[in-house]
C-alpha positions as CSV (number, residue, x, y, z in Angstrom):
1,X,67.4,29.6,-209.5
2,X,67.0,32.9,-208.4
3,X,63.9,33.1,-207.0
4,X,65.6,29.4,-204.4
5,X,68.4,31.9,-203.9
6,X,66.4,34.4,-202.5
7,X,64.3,32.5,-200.6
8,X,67.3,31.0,-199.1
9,X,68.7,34.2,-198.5
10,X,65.5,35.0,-196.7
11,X,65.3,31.8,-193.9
12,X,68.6,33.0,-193.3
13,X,67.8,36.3,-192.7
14,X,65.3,35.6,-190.2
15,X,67.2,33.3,-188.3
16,X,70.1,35.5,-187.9
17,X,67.0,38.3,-187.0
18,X,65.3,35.8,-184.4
19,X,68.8,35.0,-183.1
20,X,69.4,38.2,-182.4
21,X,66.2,39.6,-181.3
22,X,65.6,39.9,-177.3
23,X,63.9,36.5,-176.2
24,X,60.2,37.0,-174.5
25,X,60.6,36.2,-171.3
26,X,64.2,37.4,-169.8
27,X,65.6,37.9,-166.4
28,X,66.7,41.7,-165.7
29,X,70.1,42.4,-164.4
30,X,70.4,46.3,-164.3
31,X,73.5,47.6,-165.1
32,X,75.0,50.6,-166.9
33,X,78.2,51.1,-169.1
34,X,80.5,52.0,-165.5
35,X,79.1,48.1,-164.4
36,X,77.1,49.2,-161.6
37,X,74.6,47.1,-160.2
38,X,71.8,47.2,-158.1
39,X,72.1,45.4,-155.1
40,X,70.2,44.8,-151.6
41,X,73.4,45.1,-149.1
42,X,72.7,43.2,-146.1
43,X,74.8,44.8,-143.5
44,X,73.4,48.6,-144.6
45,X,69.5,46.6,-145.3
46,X,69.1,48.8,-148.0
47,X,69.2,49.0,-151.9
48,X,72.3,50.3,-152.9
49,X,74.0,50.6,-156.8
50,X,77.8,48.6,-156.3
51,X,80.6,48.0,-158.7
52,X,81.6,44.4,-159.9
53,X,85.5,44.4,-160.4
54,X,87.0,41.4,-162.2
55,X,89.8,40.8,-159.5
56,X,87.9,40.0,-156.0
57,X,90.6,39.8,-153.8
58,X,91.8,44.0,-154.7
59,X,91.9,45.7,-152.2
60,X,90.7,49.3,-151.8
61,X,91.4,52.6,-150.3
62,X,88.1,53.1,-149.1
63,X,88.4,49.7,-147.1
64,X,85.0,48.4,-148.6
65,X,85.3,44.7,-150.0
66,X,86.6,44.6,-153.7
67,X,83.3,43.3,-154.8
68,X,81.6,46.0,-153.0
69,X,82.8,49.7,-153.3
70,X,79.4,51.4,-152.7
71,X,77.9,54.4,-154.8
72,X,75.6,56.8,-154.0
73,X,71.4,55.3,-154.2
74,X,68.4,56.8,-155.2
75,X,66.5,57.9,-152.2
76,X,65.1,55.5,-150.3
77,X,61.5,55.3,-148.7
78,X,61.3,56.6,-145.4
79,X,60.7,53.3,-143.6
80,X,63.7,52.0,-145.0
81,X,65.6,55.1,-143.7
82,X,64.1,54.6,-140.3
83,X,65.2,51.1,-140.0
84,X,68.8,52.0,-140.8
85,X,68.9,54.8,-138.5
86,X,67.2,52.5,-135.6
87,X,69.9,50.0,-136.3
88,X,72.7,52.2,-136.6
89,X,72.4,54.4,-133.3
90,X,70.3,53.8,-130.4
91,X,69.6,57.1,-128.1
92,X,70.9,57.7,-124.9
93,X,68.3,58.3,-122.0
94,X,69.2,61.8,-121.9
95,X,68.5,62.2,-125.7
96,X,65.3,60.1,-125.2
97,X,63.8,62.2,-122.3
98,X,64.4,65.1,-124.2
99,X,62.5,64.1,-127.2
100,X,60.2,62.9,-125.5
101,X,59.2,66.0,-123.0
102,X,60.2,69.0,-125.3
103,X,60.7,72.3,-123.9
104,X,60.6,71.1,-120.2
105,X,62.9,70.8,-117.5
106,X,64.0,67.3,-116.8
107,X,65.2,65.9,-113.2
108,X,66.5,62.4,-112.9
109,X,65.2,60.8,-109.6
110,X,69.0,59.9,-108.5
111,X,69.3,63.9,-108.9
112,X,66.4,64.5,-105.7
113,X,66.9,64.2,-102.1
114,X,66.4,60.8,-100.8
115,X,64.5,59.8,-98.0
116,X,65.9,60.6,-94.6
117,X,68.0,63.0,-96.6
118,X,65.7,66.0,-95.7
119,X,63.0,66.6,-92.5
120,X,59.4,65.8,-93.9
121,X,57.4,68.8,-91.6
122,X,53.7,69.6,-91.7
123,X,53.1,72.9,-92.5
124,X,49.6,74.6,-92.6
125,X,48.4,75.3,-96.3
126,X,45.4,76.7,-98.3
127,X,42.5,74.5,-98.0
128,X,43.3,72.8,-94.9
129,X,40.9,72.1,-92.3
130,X,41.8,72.7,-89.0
131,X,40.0,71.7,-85.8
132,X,40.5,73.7,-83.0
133,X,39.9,73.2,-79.1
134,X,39.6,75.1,-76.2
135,X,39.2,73.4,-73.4
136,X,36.3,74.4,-71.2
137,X,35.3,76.6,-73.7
138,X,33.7,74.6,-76.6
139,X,31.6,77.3,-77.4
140,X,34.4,78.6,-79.0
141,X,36.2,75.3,-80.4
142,X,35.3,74.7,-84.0
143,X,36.6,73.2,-87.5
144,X,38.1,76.2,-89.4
145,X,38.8,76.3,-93.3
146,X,42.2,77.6,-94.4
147,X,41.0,80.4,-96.7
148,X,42.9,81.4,-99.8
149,X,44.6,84.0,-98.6
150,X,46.0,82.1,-95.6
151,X,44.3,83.2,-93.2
152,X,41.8,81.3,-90.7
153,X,38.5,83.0,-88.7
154,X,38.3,82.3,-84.9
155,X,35.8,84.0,-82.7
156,X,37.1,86.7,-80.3
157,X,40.1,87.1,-82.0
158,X,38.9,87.4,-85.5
159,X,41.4,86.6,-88.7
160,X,44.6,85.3,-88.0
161,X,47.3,84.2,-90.5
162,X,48.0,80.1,-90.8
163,X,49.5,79.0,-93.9
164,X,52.9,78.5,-93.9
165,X,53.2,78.1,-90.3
166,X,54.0,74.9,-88.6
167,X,51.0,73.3,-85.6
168,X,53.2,74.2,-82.7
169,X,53.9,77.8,-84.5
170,X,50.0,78.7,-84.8
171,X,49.0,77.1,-81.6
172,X,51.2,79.8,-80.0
173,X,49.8,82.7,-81.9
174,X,46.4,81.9,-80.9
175,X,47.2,81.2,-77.7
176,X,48.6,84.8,-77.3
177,X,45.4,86.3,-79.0
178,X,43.1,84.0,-76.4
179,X,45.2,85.6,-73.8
180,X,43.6,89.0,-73.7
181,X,40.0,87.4,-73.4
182,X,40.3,84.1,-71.4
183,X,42.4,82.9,-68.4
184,X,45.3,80.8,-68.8
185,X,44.2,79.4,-72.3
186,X,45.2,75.4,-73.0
187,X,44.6,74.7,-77.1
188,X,44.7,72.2,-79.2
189,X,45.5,72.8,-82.7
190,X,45.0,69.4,-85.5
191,X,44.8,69.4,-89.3
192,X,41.7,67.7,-89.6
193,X,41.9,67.2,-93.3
194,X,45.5,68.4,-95.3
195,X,43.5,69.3,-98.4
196,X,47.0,71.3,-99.2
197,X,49.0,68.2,-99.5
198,X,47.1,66.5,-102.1
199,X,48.7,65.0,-105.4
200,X,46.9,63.7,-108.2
201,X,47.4,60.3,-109.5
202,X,46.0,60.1,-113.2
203,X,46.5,57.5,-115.9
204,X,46.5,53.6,-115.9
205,X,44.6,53.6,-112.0
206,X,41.8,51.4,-111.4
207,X,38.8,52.7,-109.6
208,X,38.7,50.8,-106.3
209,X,35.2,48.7,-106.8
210,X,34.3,49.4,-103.2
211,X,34.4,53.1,-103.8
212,X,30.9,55.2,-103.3
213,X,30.8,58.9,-104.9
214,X,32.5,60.4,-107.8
215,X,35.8,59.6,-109.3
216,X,38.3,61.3,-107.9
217,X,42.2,61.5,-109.1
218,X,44.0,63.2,-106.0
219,X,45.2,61.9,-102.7
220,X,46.5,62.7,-99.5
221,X,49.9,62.7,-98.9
222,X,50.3,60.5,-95.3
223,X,53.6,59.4,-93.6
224,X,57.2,59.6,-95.3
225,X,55.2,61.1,-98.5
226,X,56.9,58.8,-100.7
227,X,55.8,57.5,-103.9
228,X,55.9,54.1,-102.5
229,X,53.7,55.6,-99.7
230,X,50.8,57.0,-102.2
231,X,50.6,53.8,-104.4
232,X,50.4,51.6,-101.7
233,X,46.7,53.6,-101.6
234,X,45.9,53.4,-105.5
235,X,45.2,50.2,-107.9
236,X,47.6,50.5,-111.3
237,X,46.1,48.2,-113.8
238,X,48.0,45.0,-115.3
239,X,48.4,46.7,-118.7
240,X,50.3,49.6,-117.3
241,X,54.0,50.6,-118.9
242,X,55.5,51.3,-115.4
243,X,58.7,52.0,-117.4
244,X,57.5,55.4,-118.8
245,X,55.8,56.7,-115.8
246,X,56.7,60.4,-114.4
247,X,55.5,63.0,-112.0
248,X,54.8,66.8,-113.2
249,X,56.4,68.8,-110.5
250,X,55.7,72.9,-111.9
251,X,57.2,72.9,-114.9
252,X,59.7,70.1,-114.3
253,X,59.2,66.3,-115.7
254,X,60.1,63.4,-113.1
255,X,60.9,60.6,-115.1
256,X,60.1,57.1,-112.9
257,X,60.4,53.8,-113.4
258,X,57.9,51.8,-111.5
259,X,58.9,48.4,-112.7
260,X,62.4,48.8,-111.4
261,X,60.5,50.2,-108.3
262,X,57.8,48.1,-107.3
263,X,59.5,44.7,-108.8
264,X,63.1,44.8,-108.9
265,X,63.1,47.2,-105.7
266,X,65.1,49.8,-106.7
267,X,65.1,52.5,-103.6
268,X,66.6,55.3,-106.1
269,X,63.2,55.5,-108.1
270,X,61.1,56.3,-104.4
271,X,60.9,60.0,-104.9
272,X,59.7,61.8,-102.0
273,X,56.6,63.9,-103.4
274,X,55.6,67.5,-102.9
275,X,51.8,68.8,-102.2
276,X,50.5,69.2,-106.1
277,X,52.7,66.9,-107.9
278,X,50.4,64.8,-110.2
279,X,52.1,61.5,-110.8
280,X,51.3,59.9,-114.0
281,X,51.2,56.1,-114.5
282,X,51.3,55.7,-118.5
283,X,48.7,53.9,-120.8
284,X,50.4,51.7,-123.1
285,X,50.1,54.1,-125.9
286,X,51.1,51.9,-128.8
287,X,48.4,49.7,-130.9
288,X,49.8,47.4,-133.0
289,X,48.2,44.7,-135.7
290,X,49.3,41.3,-136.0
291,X,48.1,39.4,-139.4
292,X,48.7,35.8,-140.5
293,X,50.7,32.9,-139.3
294,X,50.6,34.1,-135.0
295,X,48.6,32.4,-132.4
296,X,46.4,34.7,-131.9
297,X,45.8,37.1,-134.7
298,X,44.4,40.9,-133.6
299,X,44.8,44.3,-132.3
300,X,47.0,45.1,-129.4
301,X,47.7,47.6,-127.1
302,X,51.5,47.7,-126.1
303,X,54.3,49.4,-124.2
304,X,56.4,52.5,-125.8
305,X,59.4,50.2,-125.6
306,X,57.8,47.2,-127.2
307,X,59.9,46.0,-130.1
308,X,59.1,43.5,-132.1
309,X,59.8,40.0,-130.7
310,X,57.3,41.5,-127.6
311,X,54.5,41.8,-130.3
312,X,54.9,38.3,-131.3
313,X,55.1,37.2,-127.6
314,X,51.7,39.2,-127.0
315,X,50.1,37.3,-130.0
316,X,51.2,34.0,-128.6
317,X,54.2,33.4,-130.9
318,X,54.4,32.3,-134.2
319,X,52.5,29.3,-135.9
320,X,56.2,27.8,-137.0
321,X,54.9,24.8,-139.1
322,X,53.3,27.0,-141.5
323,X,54.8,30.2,-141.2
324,X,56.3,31.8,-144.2
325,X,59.5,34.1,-142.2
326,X,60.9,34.8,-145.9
327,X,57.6,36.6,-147.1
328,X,56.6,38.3,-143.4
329,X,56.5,42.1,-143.3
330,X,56.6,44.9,-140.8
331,X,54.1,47.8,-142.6
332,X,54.6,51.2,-141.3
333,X,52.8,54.1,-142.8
334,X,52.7,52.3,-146.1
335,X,56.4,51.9,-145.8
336,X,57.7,48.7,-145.6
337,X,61.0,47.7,-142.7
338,X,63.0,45.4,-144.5
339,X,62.8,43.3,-141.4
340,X,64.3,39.5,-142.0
341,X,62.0,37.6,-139.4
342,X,64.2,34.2,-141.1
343,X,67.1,35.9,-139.2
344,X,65.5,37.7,-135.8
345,X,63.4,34.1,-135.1
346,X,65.8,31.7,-136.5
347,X,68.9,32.8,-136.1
348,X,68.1,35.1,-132.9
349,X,69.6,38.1,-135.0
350,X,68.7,41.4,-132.8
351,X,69.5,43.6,-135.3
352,X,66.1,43.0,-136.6
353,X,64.3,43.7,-133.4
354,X,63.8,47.0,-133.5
355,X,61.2,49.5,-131.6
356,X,57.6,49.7,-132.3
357,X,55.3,52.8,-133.8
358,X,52.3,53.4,-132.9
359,X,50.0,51.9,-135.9
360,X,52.7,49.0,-137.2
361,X,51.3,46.0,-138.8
362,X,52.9,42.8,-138.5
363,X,52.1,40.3,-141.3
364,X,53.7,36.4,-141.0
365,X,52.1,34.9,-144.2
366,X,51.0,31.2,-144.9
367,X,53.6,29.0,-146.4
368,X,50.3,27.3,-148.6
369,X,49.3,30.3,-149.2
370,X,49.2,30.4,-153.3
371,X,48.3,34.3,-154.6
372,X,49.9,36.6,-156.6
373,X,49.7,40.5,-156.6
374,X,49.1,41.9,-160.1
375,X,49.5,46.2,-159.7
376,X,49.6,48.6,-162.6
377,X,48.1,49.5,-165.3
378,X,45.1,46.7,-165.2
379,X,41.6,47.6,-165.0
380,X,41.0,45.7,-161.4
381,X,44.2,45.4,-159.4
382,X,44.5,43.8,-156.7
383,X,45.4,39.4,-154.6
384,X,44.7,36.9,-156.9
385,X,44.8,33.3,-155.6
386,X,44.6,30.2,-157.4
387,X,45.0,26.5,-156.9
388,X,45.6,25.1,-160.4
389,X,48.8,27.0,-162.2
390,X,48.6,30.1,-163.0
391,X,50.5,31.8,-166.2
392,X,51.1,36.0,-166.8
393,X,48.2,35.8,-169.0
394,X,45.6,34.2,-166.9
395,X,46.4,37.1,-164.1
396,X,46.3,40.0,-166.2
397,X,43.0,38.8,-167.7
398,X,41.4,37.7,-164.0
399,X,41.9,41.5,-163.6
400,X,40.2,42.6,-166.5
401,X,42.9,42.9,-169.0
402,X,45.1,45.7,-169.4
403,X,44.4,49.5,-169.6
404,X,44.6,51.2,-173.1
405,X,47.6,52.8,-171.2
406,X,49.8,49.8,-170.4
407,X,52.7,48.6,-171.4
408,X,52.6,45.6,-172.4
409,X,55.8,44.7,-174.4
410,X,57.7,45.4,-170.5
411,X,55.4,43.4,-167.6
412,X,57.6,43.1,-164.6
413,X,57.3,40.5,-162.6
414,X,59.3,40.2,-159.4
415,X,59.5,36.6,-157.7
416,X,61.6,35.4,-154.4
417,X,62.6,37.4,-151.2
418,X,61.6,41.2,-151.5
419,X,64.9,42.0,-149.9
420,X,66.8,40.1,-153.1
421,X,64.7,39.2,-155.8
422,X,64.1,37.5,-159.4
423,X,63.0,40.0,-161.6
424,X,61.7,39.7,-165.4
425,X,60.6,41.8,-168.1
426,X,58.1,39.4,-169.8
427,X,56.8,40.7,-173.9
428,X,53.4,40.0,-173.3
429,X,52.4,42.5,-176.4
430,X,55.0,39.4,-178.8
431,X,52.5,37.0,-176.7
432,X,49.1,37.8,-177.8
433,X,50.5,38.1,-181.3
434,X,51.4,34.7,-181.2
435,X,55.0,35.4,-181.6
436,X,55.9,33.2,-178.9
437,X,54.7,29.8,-177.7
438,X,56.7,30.5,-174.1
439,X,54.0,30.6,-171.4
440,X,55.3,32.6,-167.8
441,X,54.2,30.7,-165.3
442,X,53.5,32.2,-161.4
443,X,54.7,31.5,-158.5
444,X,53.3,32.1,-155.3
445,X,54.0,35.5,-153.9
446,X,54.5,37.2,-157.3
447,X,54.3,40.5,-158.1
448,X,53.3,41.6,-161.4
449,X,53.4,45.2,-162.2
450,X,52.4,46.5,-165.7
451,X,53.9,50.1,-166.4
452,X,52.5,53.2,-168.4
453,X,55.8,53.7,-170.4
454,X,58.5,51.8,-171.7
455,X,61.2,51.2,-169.2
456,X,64.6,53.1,-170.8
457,X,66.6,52.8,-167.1
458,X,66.8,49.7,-165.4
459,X,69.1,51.0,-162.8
460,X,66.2,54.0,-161.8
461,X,63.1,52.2,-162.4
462,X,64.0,49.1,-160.1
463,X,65.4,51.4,-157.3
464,X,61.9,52.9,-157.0
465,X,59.8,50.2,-157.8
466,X,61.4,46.9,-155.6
467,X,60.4,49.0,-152.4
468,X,57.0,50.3,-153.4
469,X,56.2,47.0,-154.5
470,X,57.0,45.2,-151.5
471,X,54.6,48.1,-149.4
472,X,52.1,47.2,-151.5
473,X,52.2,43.5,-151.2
474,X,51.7,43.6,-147.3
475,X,49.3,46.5,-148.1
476,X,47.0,44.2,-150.6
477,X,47.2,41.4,-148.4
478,X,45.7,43.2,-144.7
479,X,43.1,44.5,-147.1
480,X,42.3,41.5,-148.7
481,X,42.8,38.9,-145.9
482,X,39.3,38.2,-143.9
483,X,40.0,39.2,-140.6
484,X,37.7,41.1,-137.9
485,X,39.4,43.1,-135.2
């Protein structure tokens, strides 16, 4: 009787044990004793810990929502931060310019002396040539180089002094000199070639195809001497950003915008030049890398303003039937933008359309796209695809099993939109002892990540892994996608 007493005291026992022991497989809801939760806010776009209160419709002081009195987060990755900041404030032209050309002086164009506004006179200058005539005396009439000291060498009369001095101002001096060694002297005084009033025109110019000798980046100013006047002269190719050209003027910056002047016909932007100014049409200085679900996948060389909606135009748009706008990603120096493409190319949401770096990567996955990212402590991380279904088990041992230093009573594995997801804590370690019949199985886009330690806060471990996971997903993916530039 005692030993049936015992053993029913037993069964119970480990019922009530099993009963109360954690199951498996369970989803994670971080939380501490002061009921803070982590939570992606969507107007902020940014991971933040909030407090649940039981009565929703409280109001409070702070004027935040009752559901939603934020606390202080973890700190963020930068790309994250940079969105926020994009989104938040946009710079003034003043602040732009100024970040832009540090340390100089800047000069708006609508700050400048219009045409018409100012007398556009010919004076002689170093490195002019002039020709000058005496007539019945050709003997003495030559071409003369304006030396750099100014001054000019005529026969008879020796060096006389010319830069500086308007035509009709040195035809009179000479005259004079001439005066003491022939009768009644008539001269003619030209600038044969105005060397001094060259500017130099550098950046996105074409080479005329016609043109015989070397390259050359300077030209002559002719006419009114306006910049309308010098490009009429000069080939800008298509890809130029006409937006972001300028002129260097000394040590001043001339911010111009080409576009508005040579297509919209803005008058303001036609800056009368000076001899020396070097006018600078810009490259497009950005290159950024489309991936996936676009027209026409591949590097591309774009404006400084080009946000992201004008990448997508360049690669043709997006494939729309196929694309995946939940799972696409904007990758910035291993960062990842929480970008929501659903809402910018659904929705039209502008909020999400922010500027362009230098060296972005835009990746619009495949909806049938069926691969999972295993990271961690596994000997080959790394995409794993699959057709047939695919449980925890079969992924960690497609990547050589686990490390001696894993985890494995804590596998994470985060499923859904990056910006909100699932996530579980899976007991693969009560698995493989055959503890548990439950199989996980994955679903396309996972993320499995097997830790060193055991996980003992939630709250911390999740704010720092939810964004370097997501990095790494579009990460893995360029690198594992077959694509050529």
């Amino acid at each position: 009787m005692k030993k049936h007493t015992i053993l029913i005291f037993l069964c119970i026992f480990a019922v009530i044990v099993s009963a109360c022991a954690h199951p498996v497989i369970r989803e994670i809801s971080p939380q501490d004793k002061k009921g803070m939760q982590l939570k992606w806010d969507q107007e902020t776009h940014k991971w933040v810990f909030k407090i649940e209160t039981p009565d929703r419709k409280a109001p409070r002081e702070s004027g935040l929502p009752s559901f939603a009195q934020a606390v202080p987060a973890p700190p963020l990755k930068k790309g994250t931060d940079r969105l926020i900041e994009l989104q938040k404030r946009v710079l003034t032209k003043e602040e732009y310019l100024r970040a832009r050309f540090k340390g100089k002086e800047i000069v708006l164009p609508e700050d400048l002396p219009k045409n018409g506004e100012i007398e556009v006179k010919y004076r002689i200058g170093i490195d002019d040539i002039l020709n000058i005539y005496i007539w019945k005396h050709e003997d003495l009439s030559r071409d003369v180089p304006v030396r750099s000291d100014g001054n000019v060498s005529l026969p008879l009369i020796g060096d006389i002094h010319a830069a500086g001095l308007e035509i009709p101002e040195f035809r009179a001096i000479i005259e004079k000199k001439y005066d003491e060694y022939i009768e009644n002297p008539q001269i003619t005084v030209t600038c044969k070639v105005p060397n001094s009033l060259q500017v130099s025109i550098v950046g996105a110019v074409e080479k005329p195809e016609t043109y015989i000798g070397p390259a050359t980046d300077t030209y002559i100013l002719r006419g009114d001497r306006t910049l309308l006047s010098i490009l009429s002269v000069v080939s800008i190719k298509p890809n130029a950003d006409l937006e972001e050209s300028y002129i260097i003027r000394g040590d001043k910056i001339i911010p111009v915008n080409l576009k508005a002047l040579l297509e919209d016909g803005d008058t303001s932007q036609n800056v009368i030049l000076h001899p020396q100014d070097t006018l600078v049409i810009s490259e497009p200085l950005k290159e950024i890398i489309l991936l996936g679900e676009v027209k026409s996948p591949g590097r591309y060389k774009t404006n400084r303003k080009s946000t992201v909606l004008d990448a997508l135009s360049r690669a043709g748009g997006v494939n729309s039937k196929d694309a995946n706008l939940y799972m696409a990603y904007l990758a910035r120096d291993n960062d990842i933008l929480p970008i929501n493409f659903k809402r910018l190319l659904a929705y039209g949401n502008m909020s999400q359309n922010i500027l362009l770096n230098d060296g972005d990567v835009i990746y619009i996955p495949n909806n049938n796209e069926n691969k999972v990212f295993v990271v961690g402590e596994v000997n080959v991380a790394g995409v794993r695809y699959f057709t047939d279904p695919m449980d925890l088990m079969e992924a960690i041992s497609s990547c050589g099993g686990f490390r001696a230093t894993a985890n494995r009573s804590q596998v994470v594995v985060v499923r859904g939109d990056p910006q909100k997801p699932e996530v579980y804590a899976v007991n693969v370690l009560e698995m493989m002892k055959g503890g548990s019949s439950e199989r996980f199985y994955l679903e396309r886009g996972d993320t499995v990540y097997i830790a060193r330690t055991a996980i003992a806060d939630w709250n911390v471990f999740l704010s720092q892994l939810l964004p370097t996971l997501t990095s790494t997903r579009v990460i893995q993916t360029i690198l594992s996608d077959r694509w050529t530039p």
